[in-house]
Biopython code that builds the backbone (N, CA, C, O; Angstrom):
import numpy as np
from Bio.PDB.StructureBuilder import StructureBuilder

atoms = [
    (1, "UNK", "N", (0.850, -1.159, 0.000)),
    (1, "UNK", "CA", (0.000, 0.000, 0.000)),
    (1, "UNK", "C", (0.904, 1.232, 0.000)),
    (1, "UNK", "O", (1.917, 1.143, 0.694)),
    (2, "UNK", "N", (0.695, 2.363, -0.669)),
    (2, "UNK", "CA", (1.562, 3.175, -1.318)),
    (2, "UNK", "C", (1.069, 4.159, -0.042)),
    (2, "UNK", "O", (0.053, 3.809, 0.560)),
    (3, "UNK", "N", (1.629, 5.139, 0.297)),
    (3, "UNK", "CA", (0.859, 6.628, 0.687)),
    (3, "UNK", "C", (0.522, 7.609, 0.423)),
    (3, "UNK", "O", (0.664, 8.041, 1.568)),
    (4, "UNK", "N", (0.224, 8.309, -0.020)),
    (4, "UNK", "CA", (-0.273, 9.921, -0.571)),
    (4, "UNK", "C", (0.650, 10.923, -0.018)),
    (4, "UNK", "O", (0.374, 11.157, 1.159)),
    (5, "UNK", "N", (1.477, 11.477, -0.385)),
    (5, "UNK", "CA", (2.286, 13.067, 0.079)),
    (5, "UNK", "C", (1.208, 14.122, -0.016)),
    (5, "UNK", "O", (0.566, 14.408, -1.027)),
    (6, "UNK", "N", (1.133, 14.505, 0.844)),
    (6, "UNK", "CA", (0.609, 15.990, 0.776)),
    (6, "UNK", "C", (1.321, 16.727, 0.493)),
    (6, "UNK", "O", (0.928, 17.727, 1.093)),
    (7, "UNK", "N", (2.451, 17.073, -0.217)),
    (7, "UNK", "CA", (3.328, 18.111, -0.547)),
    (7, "UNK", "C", (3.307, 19.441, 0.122)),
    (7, "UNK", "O", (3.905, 19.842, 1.120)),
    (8, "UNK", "N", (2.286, 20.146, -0.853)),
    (8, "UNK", "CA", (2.231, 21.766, -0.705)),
    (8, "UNK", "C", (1.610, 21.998, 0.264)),
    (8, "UNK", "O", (1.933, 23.049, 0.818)),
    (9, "UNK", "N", (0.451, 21.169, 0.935)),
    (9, "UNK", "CA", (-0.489, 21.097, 2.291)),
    (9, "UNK", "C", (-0.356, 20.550, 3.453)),
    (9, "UNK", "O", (-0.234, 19.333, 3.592)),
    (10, "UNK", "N", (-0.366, 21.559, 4.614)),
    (10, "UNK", "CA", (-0.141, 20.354, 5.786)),
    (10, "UNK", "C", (-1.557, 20.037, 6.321)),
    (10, "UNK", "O", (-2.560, 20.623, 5.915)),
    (11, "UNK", "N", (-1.563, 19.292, 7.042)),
    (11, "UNK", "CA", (-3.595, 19.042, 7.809)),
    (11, "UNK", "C", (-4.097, 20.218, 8.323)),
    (11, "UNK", "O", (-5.313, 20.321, 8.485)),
    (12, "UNK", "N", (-3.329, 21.148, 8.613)),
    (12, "UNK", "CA", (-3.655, 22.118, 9.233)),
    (12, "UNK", "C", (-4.330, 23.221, 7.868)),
    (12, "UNK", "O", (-5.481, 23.659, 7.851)),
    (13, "UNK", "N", (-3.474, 23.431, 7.023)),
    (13, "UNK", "CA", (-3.974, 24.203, 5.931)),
    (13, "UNK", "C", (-5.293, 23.418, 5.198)),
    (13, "UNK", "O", (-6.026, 24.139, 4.522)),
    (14, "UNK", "N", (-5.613, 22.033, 5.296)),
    (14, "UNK", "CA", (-6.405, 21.257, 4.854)),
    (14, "UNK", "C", (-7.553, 21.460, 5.306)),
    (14, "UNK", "O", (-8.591, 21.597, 4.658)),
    (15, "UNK", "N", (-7.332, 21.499, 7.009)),
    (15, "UNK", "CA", (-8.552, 21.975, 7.824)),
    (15, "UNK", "C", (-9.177, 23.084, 7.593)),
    (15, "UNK", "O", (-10.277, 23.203, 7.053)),
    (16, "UNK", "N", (-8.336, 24.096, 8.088)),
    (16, "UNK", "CA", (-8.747, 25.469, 7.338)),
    (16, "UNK", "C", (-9.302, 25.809, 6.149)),
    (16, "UNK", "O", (-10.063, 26.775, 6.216)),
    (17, "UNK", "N", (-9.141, 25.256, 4.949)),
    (17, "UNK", "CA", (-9.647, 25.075, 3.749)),
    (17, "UNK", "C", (-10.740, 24.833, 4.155)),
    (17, "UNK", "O", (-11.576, 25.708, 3.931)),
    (18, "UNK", "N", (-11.160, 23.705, 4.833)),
    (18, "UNK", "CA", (-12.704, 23.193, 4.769)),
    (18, "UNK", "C", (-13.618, 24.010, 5.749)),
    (18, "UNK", "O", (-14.847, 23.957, 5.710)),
    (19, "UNK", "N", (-12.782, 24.888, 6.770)),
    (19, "UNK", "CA", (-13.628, 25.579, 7.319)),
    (19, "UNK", "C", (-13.885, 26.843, 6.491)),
    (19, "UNK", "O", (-15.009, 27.298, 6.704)),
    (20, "UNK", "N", (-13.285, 27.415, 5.762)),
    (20, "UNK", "CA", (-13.674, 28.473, 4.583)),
    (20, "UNK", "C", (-14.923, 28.088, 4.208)),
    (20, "UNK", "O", (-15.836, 28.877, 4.452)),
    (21, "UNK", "N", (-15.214, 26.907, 3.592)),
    (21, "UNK", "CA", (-16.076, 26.416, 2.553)),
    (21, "UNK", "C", (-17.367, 26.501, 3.070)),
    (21, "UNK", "O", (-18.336, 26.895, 2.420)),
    (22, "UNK", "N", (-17.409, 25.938, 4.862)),
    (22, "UNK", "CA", (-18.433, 25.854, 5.645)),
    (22, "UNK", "C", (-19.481, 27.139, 5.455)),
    (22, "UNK", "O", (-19.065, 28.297, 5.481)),
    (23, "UNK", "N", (-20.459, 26.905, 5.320)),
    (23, "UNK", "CA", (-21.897, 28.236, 5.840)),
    (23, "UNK", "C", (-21.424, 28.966, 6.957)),
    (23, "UNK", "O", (-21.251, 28.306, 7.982)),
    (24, "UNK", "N", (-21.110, 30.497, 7.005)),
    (24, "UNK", "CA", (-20.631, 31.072, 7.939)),
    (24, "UNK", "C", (-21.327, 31.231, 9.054)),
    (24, "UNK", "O", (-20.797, 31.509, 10.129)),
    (25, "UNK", "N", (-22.366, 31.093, 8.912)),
    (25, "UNK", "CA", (-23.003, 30.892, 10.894)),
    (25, "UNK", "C", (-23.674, 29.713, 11.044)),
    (25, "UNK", "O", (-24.785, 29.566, 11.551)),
    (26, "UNK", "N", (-22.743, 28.632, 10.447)),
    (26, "UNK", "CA", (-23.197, 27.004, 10.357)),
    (26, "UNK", "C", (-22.706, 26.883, 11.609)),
    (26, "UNK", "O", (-21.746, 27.620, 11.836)),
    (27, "UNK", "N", (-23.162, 25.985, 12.748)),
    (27, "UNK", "CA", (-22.323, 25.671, 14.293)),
    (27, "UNK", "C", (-21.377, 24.376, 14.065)),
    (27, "UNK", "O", (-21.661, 23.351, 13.445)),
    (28, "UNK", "N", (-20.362, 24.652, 14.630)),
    (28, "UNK", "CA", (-18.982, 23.417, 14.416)),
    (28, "UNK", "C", (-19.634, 22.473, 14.659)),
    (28, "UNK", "O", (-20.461, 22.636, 15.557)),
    (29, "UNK", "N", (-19.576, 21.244, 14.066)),
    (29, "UNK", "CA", (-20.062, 19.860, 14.601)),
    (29, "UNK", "C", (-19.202, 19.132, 13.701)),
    (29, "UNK", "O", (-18.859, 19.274, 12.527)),
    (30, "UNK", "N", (-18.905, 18.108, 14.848)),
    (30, "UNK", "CA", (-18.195, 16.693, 14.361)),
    (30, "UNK", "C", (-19.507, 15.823, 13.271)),
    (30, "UNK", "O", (-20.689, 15.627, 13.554)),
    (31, "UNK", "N", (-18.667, 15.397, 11.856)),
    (31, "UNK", "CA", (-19.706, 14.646, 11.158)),
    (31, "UNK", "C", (-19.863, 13.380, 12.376)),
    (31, "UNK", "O", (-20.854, 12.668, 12.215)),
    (32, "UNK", "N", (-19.539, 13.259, 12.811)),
    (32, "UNK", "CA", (-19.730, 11.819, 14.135)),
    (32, "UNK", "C", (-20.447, 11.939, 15.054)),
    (32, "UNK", "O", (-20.722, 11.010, 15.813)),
    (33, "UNK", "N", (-20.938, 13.242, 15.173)),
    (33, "UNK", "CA", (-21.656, 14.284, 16.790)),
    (33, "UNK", "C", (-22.970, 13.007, 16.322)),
    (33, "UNK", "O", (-23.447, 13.011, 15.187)),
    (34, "UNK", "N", (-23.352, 12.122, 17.252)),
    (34, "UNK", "CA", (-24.837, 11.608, 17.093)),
    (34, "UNK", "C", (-25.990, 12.224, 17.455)),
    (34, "UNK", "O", (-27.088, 11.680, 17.338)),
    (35, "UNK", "N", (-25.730, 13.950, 18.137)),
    (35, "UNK", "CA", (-26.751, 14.507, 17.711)),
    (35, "UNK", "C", (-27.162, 15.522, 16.560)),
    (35, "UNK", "O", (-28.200, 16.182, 16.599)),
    (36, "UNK", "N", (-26.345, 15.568, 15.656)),
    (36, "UNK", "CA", (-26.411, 16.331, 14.361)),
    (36, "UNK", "C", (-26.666, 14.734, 13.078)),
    (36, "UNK", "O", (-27.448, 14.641, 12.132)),
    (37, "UNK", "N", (-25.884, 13.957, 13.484)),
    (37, "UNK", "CA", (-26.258, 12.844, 12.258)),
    (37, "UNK", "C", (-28.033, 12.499, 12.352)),
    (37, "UNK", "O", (-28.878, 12.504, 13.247)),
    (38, "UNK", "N", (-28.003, 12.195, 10.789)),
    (38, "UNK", "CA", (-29.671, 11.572, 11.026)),
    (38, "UNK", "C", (-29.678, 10.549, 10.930)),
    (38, "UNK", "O", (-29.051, 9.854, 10.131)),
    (39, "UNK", "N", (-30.625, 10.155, 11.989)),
    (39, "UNK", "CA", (-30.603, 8.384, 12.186)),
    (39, "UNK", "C", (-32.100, 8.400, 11.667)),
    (39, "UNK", "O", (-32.922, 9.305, 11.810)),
    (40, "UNK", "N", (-32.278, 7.012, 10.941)),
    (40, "UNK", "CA", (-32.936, 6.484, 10.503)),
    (40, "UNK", "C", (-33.835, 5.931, 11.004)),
    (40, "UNK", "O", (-33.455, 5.172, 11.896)),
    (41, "UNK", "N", (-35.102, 5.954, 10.821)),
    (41, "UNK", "CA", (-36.401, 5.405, 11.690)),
    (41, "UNK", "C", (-35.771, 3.644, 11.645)),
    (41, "UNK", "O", (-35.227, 2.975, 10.767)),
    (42, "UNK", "N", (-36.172, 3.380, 13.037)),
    (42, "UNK", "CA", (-36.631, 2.346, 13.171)),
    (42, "UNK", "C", (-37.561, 1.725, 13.088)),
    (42, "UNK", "O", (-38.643, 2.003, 13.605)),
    (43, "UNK", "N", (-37.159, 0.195, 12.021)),
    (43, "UNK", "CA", (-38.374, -0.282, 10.754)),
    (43, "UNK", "C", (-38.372, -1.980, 11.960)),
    (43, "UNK", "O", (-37.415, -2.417, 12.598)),
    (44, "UNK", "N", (-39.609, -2.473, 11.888)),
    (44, "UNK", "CA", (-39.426, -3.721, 12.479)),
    (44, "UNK", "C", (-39.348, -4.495, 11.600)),
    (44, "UNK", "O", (-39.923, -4.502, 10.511)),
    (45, "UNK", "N", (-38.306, -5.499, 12.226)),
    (45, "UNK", "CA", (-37.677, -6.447, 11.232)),
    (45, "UNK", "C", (-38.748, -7.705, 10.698)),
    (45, "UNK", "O", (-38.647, -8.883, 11.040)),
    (46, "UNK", "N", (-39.900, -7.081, 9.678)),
    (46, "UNK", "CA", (-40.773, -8.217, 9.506)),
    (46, "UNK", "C", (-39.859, -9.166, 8.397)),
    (46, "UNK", "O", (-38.766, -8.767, 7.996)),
    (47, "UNK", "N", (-40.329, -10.201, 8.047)),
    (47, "UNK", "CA", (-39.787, -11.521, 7.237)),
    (47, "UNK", "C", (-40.547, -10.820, 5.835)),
    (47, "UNK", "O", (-41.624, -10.245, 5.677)),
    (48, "UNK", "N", (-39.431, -11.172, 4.933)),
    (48, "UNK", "CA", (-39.721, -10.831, 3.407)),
    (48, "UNK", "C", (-40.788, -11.722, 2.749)),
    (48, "UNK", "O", (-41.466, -12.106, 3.702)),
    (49, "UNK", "N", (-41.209, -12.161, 1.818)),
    (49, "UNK", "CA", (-41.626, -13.295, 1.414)),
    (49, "UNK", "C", (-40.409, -13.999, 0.010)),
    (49, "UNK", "O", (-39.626, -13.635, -0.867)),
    (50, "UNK", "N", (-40.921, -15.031, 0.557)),
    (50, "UNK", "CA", (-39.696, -16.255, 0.078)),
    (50, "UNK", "C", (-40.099, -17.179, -0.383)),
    (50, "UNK", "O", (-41.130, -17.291, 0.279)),
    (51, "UNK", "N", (-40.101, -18.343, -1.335)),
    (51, "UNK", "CA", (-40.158, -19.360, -1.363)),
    (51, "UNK", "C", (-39.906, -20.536, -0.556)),
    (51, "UNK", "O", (-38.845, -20.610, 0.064)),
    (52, "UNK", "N", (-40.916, -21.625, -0.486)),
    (52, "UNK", "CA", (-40.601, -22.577, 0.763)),
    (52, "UNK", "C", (-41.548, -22.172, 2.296)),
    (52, "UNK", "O", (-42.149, -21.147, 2.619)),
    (53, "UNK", "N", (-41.336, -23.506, 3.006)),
    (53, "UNK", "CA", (-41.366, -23.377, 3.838)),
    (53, "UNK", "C", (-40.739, -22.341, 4.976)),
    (53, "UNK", "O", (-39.517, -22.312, 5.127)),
    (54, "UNK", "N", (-41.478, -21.615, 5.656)),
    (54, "UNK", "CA", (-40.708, -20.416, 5.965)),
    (54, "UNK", "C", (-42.082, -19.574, 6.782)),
    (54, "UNK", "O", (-43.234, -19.681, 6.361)),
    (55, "UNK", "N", (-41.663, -18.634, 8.160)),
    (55, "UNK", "CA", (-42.460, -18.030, 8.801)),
    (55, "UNK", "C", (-43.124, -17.163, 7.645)),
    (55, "UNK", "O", (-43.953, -17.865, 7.064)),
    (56, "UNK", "N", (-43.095, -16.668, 7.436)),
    (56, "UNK", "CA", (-44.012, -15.759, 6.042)),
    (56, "UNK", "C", (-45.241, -16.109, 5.425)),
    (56, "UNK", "O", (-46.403, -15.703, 5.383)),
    (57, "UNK", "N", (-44.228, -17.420, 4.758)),
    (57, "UNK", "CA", (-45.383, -17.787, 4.220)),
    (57, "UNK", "C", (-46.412, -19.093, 4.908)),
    (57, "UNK", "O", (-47.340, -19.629, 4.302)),
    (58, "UNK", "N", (-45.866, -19.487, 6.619)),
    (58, "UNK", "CA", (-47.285, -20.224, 7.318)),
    (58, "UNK", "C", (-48.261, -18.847, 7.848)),
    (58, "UNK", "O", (-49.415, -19.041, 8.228)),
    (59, "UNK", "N", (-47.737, -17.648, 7.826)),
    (59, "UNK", "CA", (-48.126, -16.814, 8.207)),
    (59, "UNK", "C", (-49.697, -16.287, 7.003)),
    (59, "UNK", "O", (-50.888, -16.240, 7.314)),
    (60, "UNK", "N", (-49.101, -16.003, 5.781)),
    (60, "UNK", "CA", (-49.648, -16.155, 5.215)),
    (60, "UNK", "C", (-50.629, -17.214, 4.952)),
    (60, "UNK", "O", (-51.728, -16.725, 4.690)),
    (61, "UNK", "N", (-50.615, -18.318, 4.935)),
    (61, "UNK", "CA", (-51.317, -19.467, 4.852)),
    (61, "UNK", "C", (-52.499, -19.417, 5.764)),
    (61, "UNK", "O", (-53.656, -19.657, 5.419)),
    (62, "UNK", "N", (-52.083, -19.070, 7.008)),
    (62, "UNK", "CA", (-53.286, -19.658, 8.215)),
    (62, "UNK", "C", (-53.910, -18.638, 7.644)),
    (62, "UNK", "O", (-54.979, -19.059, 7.202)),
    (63, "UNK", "N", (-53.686, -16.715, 7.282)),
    (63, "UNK", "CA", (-54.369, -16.074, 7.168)),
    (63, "UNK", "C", (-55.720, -16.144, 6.318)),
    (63, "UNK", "O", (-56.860, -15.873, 6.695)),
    (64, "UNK", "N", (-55.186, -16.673, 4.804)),
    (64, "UNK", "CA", (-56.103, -17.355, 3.929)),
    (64, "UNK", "C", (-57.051, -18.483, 4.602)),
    (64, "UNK", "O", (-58.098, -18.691, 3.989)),
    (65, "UNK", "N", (-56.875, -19.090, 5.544)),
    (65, "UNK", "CA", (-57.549, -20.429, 5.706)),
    (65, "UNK", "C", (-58.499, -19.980, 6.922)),
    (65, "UNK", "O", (-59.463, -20.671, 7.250)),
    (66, "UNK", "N", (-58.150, -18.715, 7.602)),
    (66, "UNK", "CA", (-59.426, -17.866, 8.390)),
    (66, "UNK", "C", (-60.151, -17.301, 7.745)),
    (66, "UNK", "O", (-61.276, -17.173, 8.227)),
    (67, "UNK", "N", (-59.907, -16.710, 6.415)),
    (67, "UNK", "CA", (-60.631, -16.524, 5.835)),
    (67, "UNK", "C", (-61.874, -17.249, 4.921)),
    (67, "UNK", "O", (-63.101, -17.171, 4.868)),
    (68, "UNK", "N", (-60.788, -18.001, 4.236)),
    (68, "UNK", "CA", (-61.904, -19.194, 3.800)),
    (68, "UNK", "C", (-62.966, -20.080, 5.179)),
    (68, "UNK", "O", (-64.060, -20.492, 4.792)),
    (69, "UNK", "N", (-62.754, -20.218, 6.040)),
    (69, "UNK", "CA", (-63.259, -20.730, 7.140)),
    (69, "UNK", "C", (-64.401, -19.869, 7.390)),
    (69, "UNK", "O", (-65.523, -20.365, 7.484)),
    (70, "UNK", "N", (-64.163, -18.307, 7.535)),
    (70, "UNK", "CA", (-65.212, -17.651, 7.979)),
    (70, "UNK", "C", (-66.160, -17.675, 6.696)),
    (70, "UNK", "O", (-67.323, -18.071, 6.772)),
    (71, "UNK", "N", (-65.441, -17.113, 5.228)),
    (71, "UNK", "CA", (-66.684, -17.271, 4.002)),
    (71, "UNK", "C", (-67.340, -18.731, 4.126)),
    (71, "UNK", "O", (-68.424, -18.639, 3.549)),
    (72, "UNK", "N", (-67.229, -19.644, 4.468)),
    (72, "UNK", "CA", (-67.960, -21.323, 4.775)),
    (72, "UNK", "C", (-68.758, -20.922, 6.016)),
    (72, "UNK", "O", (-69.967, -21.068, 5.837)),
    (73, "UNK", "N", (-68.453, -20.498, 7.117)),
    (73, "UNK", "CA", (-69.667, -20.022, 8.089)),
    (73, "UNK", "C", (-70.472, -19.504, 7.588)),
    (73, "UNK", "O", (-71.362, -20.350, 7.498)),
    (74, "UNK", "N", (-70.706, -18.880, 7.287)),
    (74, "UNK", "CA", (-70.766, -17.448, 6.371)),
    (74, "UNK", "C", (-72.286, -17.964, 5.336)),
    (74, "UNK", "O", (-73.491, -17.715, 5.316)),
    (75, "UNK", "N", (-71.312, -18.793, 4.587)),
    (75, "UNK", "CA", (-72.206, -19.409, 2.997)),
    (75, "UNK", "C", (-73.475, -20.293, 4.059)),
    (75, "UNK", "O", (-74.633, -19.918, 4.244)),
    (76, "UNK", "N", (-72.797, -21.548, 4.637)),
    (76, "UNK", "CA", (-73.606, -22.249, 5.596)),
    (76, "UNK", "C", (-75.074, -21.217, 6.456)),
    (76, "UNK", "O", (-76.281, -21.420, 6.329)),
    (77, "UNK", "N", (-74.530, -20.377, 7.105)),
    (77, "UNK", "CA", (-75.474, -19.632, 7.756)),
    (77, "UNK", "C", (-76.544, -18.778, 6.811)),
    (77, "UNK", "O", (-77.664, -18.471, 7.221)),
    (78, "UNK", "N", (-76.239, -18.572, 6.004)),
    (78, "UNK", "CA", (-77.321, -17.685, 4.531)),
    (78, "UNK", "C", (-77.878, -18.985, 3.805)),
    (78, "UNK", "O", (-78.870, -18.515, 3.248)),
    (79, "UNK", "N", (-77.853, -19.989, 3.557)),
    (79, "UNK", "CA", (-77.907, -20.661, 2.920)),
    (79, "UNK", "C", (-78.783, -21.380, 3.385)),
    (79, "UNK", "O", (-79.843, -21.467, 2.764)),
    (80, "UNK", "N", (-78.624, -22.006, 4.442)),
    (80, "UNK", "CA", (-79.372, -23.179, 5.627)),
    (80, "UNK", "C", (-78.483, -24.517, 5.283)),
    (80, "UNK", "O", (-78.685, -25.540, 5.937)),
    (81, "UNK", "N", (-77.450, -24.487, 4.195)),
    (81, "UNK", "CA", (-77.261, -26.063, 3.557)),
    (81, "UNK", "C", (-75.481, -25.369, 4.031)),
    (81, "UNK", "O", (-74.784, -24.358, 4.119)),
    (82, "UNK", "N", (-75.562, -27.412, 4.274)),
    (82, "UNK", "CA", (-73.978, -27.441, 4.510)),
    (82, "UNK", "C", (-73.171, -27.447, 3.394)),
    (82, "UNK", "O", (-73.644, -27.241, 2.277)),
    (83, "UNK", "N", (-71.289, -27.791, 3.695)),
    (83, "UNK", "CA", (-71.026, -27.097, 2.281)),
    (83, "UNK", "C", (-71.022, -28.397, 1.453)),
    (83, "UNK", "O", (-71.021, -28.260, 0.230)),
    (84, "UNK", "N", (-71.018, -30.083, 2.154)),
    (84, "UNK", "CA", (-71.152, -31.225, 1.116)),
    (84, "UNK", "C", (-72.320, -30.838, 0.440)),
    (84, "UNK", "O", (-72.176, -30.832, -0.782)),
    (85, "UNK", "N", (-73.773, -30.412, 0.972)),
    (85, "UNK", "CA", (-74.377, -30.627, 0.073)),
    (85, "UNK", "C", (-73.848, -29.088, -1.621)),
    (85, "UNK", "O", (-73.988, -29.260, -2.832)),
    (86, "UNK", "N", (-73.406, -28.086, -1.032)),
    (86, "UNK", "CA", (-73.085, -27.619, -2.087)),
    (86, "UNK", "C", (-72.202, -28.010, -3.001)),
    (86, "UNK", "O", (-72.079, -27.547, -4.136)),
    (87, "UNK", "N", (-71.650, -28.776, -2.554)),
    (87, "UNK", "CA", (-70.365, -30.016, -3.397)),
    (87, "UNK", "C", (-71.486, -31.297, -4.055)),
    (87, "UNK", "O", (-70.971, -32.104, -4.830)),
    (88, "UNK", "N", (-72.485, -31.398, -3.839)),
    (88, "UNK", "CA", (-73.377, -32.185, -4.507)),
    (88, "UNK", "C", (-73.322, -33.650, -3.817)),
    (88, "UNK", "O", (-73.959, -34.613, -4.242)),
    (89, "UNK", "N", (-72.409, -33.680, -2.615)),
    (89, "UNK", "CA", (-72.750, -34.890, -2.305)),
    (89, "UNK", "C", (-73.675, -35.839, -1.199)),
    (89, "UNK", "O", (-73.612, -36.931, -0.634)),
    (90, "UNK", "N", (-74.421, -34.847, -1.280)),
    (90, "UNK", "CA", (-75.855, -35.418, -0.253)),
    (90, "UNK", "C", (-77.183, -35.498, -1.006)),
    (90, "UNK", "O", (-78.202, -35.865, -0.422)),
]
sb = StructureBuilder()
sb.init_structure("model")
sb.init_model(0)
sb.init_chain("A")
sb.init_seg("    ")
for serial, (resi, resn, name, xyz) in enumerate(atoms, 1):
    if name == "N":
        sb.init_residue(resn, " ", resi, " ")
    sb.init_atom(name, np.array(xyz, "f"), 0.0, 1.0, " ", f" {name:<3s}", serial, name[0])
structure = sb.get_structure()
Protein backbone atom coordinates (compact mmCIF):
# COMPACT_ATOMS: atom_id res chain seq x y z
CA UNK A 1 0.00 0.00 0.00
CA UNK A 2 1.56 3.17 -1.32
CA UNK A 3 0.86 6.63 0.69
CA UNK A 4 -0.27 9.92 -0.57
CA UNK A 5 2.29 13.07 0.08
CA UNK A 6 0.61 15.99 0.78
CA UNK A 7 3.33 18.11 -0.55
CA UNK A 8 2.23 21.77 -0.71
CA UNK A 9 -0.49 21.10 2.29
CA UNK A 10 -0.14 20.35 5.79
CA UNK A 11 -3.60 19.04 7.81
CA UNK A 12 -3.65 22.12 9.23
CA UNK A 13 -3.97 24.20 5.93
CA UNK A 14 -6.41 21.26 4.85
CA UNK A 15 -8.55 21.98 7.82
CA UNK A 16 -8.75 25.47 7.34
CA UNK A 17 -9.65 25.07 3.75
CA UNK A 18 -12.70 23.19 4.77
CA UNK A 19 -13.63 25.58 7.32
CA UNK A 20 -13.67 28.47 4.58
CA UNK A 21 -16.08 26.42 2.55
CA UNK A 22 -18.43 25.85 5.65
CA UNK A 23 -21.90 28.24 5.84
CA UNK A 24 -20.63 31.07 7.94
CA UNK A 25 -23.00 30.89 10.89
CA UNK A 26 -23.20 27.00 10.36
CA UNK A 27 -22.32 25.67 14.29
CA UNK A 28 -18.98 23.42 14.42
CA UNK A 29 -20.06 19.86 14.60
CA UNK A 30 -18.19 16.69 14.36
CA UNK A 31 -19.71 14.65 11.16
CA UNK A 32 -19.73 11.82 14.13
CA UNK A 33 -21.66 14.28 16.79
CA UNK A 34 -24.84 11.61 17.09
CA UNK A 35 -26.75 14.51 17.71
CA UNK A 36 -26.41 16.33 14.36
CA UNK A 37 -26.26 12.84 12.26
CA UNK A 38 -29.67 11.57 11.03
CA UNK A 39 -30.60 8.38 12.19
CA UNK A 40 -32.94 6.48 10.50
CA UNK A 41 -36.40 5.41 11.69
CA UNK A 42 -36.63 2.35 13.17
CA UNK A 43 -38.37 -0.28 10.75
CA UNK A 44 -39.43 -3.72 12.48
CA UNK A 45 -37.68 -6.45 11.23
CA UNK A 46 -40.77 -8.22 9.51
CA UNK A 47 -39.79 -11.52 7.24
CA UNK A 48 -39.72 -10.83 3.41
CA UNK A 49 -41.63 -13.30 1.41
CA UNK A 50 -39.70 -16.25 0.08
CA UNK A 51 -40.16 -19.36 -1.36
CA UNK A 52 -40.60 -22.58 0.76
CA UNK A 53 -41.37 -23.38 3.84
CA UNK A 54 -40.71 -20.42 5.97
CA UNK A 55 -42.46 -18.03 8.80
CA UNK A 56 -44.01 -15.76 6.04
CA UNK A 57 -45.38 -17.79 4.22
CA UNK A 58 -47.28 -20.22 7.32
CA UNK A 59 -48.13 -16.81 8.21
CA UNK A 60 -49.65 -16.15 5.21
CA UNK A 61 -51.32 -19.47 4.85
CA UNK A 62 -53.29 -19.66 8.22
CA UNK A 63 -54.37 -16.07 7.17
CA UNK A 64 -56.10 -17.35 3.93
CA UNK A 65 -57.55 -20.43 5.71
CA UNK A 66 -59.43 -17.87 8.39
CA UNK A 67 -60.63 -16.52 5.84
CA UNK A 68 -61.90 -19.19 3.80
CA UNK A 69 -63.26 -20.73 7.14
CA UNK A 70 -65.21 -17.65 7.98
CA UNK A 71 -66.68 -17.27 4.00
CA UNK A 72 -67.96 -21.32 4.78
CA UNK A 73 -69.67 -20.02 8.09
CA UNK A 74 -70.77 -17.45 6.37
CA UNK A 75 -72.21 -19.41 3.00
CA UNK A 76 -73.61 -22.25 5.60
CA UNK A 77 -75.47 -19.63 7.76
CA UNK A 78 -77.32 -17.68 4.53
CA UNK A 79 -77.91 -20.66 2.92
CA UNK A 80 -79.37 -23.18 5.63
CA UNK A 81 -77.26 -26.06 3.56
CA UNK A 82 -73.98 -27.44 4.51
CA UNK A 83 -71.03 -27.10 2.28
CA UNK A 84 -71.15 -31.23 1.12
CA UNK A 85 -74.38 -30.63 0.07
CA UNK A 86 -73.09 -27.62 -2.09
CA UNK A 87 -70.37 -30.02 -3.40
CA UNK A 88 -73.38 -32.19 -4.51
CA UNK A 89 -72.75 -34.89 -2.31
CA UNK A 90 -75.86 -35.42 -0.25
Amino acid sequence: MTAIALDPYTKSDIVSIFAMTSEPNAPETSPHDPETTPQAPETPNEPLPSFGFNLYAEKVNGRFAMIGFAALMLLEIITHQDFFTWLGLR
